[in-house]
N, C-alpha and C positions, 0 to 999 in steps of 0.2 A: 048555276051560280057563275062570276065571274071573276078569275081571279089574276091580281094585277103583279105582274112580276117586273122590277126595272133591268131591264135589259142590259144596261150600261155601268151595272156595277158590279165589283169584285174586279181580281186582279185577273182573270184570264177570260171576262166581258170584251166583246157583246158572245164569241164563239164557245164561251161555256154557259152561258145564260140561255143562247136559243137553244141549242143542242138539248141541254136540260128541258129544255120549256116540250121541246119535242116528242122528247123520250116520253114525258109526265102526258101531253097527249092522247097517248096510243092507252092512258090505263085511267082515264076518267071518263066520266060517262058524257051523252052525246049532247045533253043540255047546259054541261059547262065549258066555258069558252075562256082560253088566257088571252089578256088582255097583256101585249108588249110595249112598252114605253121606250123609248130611245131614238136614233138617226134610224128612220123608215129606210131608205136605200141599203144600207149595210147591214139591216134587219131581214130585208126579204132577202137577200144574198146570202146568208146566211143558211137562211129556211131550203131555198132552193139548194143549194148545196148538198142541203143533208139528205137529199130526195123526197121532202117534203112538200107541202100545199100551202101556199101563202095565204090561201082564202080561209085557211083552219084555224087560224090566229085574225086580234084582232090590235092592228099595231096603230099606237098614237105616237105623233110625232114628236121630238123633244132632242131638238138640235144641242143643247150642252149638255156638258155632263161636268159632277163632282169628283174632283181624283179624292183620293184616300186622306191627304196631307192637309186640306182645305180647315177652315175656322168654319162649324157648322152654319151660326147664324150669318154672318157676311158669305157664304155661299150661297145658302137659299135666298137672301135678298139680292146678290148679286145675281146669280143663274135664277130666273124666274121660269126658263125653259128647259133646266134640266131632268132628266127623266124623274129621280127623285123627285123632284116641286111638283111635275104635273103632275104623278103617282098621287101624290098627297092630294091635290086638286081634286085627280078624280074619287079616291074612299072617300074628303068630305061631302063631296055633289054627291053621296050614292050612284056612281057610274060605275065602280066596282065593290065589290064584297068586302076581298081581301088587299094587300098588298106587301111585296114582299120585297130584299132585296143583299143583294151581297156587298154593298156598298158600305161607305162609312157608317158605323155604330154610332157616333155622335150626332152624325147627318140626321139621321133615320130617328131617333130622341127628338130633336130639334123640330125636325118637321110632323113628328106625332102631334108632340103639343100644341104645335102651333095651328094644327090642320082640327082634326078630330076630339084633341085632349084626351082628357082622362075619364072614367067612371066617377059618377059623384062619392063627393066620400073621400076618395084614393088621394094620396098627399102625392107621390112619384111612381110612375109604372116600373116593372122590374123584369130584367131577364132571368128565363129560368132555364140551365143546362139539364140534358138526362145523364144521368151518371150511373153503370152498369153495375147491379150487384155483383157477388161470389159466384152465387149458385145461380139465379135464374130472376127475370125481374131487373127492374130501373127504379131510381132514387130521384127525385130533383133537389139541385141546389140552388139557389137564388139569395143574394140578387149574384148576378157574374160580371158586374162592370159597369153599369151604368149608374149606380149610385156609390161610390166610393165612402163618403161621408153621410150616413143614414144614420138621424135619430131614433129612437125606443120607439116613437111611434111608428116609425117605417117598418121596424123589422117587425114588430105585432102584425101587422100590413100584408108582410110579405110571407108571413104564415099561412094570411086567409087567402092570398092569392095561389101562391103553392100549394095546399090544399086541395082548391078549386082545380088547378091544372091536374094536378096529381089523380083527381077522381075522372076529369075527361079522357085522361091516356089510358087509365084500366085501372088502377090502383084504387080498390073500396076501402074507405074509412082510413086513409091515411095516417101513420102517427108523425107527427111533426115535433123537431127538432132544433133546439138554437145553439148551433154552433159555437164550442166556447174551447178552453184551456182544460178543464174539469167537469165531472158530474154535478158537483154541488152547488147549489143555487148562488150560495154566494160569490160563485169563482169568477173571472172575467175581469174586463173593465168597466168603467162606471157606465159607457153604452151595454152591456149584455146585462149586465145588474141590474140596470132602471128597466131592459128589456123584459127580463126574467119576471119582473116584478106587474107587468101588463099582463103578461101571454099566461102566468099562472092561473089557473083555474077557470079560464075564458072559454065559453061554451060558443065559439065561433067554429072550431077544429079542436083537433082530437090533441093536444102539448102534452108532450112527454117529458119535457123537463131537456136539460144541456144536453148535450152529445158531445162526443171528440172526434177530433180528422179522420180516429180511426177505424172509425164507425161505417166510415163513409159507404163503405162496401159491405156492408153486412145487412140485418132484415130488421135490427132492434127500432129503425127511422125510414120512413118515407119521401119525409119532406126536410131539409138542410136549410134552415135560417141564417145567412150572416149579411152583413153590408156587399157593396160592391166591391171593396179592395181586396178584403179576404176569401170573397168567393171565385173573383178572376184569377189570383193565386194559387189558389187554389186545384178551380179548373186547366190553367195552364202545366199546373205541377203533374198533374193525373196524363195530362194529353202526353207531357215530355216522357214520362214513365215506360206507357204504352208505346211510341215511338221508338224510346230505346229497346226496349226490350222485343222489339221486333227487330232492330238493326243488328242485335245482337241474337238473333236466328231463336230468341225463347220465342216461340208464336204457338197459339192455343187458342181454342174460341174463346174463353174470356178474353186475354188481350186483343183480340180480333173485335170484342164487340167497343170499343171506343174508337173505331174508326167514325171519325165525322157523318162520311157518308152517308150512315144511316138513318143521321139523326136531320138533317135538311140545319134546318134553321133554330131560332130559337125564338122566340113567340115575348112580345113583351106588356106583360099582362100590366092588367089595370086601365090599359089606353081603350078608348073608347071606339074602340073597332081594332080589327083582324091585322095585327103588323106582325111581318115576320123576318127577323134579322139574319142573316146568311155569314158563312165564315168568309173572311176576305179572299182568301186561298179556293172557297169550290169552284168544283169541277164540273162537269156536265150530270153526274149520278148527284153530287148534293145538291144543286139544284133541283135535278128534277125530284126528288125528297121532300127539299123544299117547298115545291108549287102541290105536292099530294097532302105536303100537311098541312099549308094553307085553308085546304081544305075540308081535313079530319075537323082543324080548330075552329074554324065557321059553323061548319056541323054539330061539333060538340056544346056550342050554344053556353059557349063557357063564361062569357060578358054576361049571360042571362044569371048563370048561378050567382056572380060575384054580387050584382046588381042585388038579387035579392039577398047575400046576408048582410051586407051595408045595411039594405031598409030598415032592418030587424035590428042592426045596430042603434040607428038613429030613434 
């Protein structure tokens, strides 16, 4: 397979992008190929550096690039050669599989829709974070930021795509959860209510009814429902945790398992091919994460599952 990483995004691009791209090389197998997007010259300097083969990558040229600050649409129409656009270019041409990137999160929305779109069906794609249980095992929570203001049908939505993610990483028969204030149905705001009132008894996934923040870490939920505002809150509140509580010398394998690292990127389902969004911040190990679960998620043929319980919906 071929998998497209943009080279020129995140904050410490292009030298933790290739590095990553390199490392991720040495552990896939010999018929898939990364595809590198950004300034060719400072691409192959890069490679060569690390004492690598420039002939083992396959780099497309894309002279601008998007900083982090930029207005997503006035970017991608302004920059038509930045590594991002032509990224997007080549997953709608089918010249790559996947594509990924550490670049702006808005960018990377912006240019899904407008490149490949969404799954039929799907009203807005969503990010979904892994979030480490107690004892042993990952939870996802979605959506984590790209949809801030989600209606009752989004988050039913984001059930069946969580769900669907939740059974490609390892997790059978997931139970899924809508993040609220309270257990009882009635609790919430008028978005979790009208939500509550879709996701009850819907034989798309397995709804168990509310859950609480506090849950988050435990095994009673699989799958974490809420909008974008309160799940990037969410997820940042857990990261700040874990960071302190390391600075503060408590360090344990659980706090050790939310290190980023592990998790590469975050996959934003419902779009209609393999996108996979990267922390601004990675480093050479989440990248190269990144470009292996690029991979897992192609593999797991997970656009196919979603694809078919829509049918079944309509």
């Amino acid at each position: 397979m071929r998998i497209g990483l943009d080279a020129m995004g995140g904050d410490y691009a292009p030298k933790a992008a290739v590095n990553g791209a390199v490392l991720a090389n040495k552990e896939l197998d010999s018929n898939d190929r990364i595809v590198l997007f950004g300034k060719k010259d400072i691409i192959e300097k890069e490679i060569l550096s690390l004492g690598a083969k420039v002939e083992d990558f396959e780099i497309v040229e894309a002279d601008e690039v998007i900083q982090m600050h930029e207005k997503p649409i006035k970017a991608l129409q302004s920059k038509p050669n930045s590594s991002i656009s032509v990224g997007f270019r080549f997953l709608k041409e089918g010249k790559i599989d996947t594509f990924a990137s550490a670049g702006s999160t808005g960018v990377m929305l912006v240019g899904t829709m407008y490149s490949v779109g969404v799954l039929e069906g799907i009203i807005r794609p969503t990010l979904a974070a892994i979030i480490p249980k107690a004892d042993k095992g990952v939870s996802v929570l979605l959506d984590v930021g790209v949809n801030p203001d989600s209606k009752a049908e989004m988050l039913y939505q984001f059930g069946l795509l969580g769900s669907a993610y939740a059974q490609a990483i390892g997790i059978p028969n997931p139970k899924v959860g809508l993040l609220n204030i309270g257990e009882e149905d009635e609790k919430g705001n008028q978005q979790t209510q009208a939500a509550m009132l879709l996701m009850k008894g819907t034989k798309d996934y397995d709804f168990r009814g509310n859950c609480e923040p506090i849950e988050l870490f435990e095994n009673n939920f699989d799958v974490f429902v809420c909008d974008g505002f309160v799940g990037n809150l969410m997820m940042k509140h857990t990261e700040a945790f874990a960071k302190t509580m390391v600075k503060k010398g408590m360090i344990n394998d659980f706090i050790m398992r939310f290190n980023y690292e592990l998790y590469g990127g975050l996959p934003l389902l419902g779009a209609n091919g393999v996108v996979i969004i990267g922390h601004g911040i990675s480093n050479e190990k989440a990248i190269k994460t990144m470009v292996l679960q690029s991979k897992t998620i192609y593999t797991s043929k997970i656009n196919e599952q979603i694809a078919k319980v829509l049918k079944k919906e309509a």
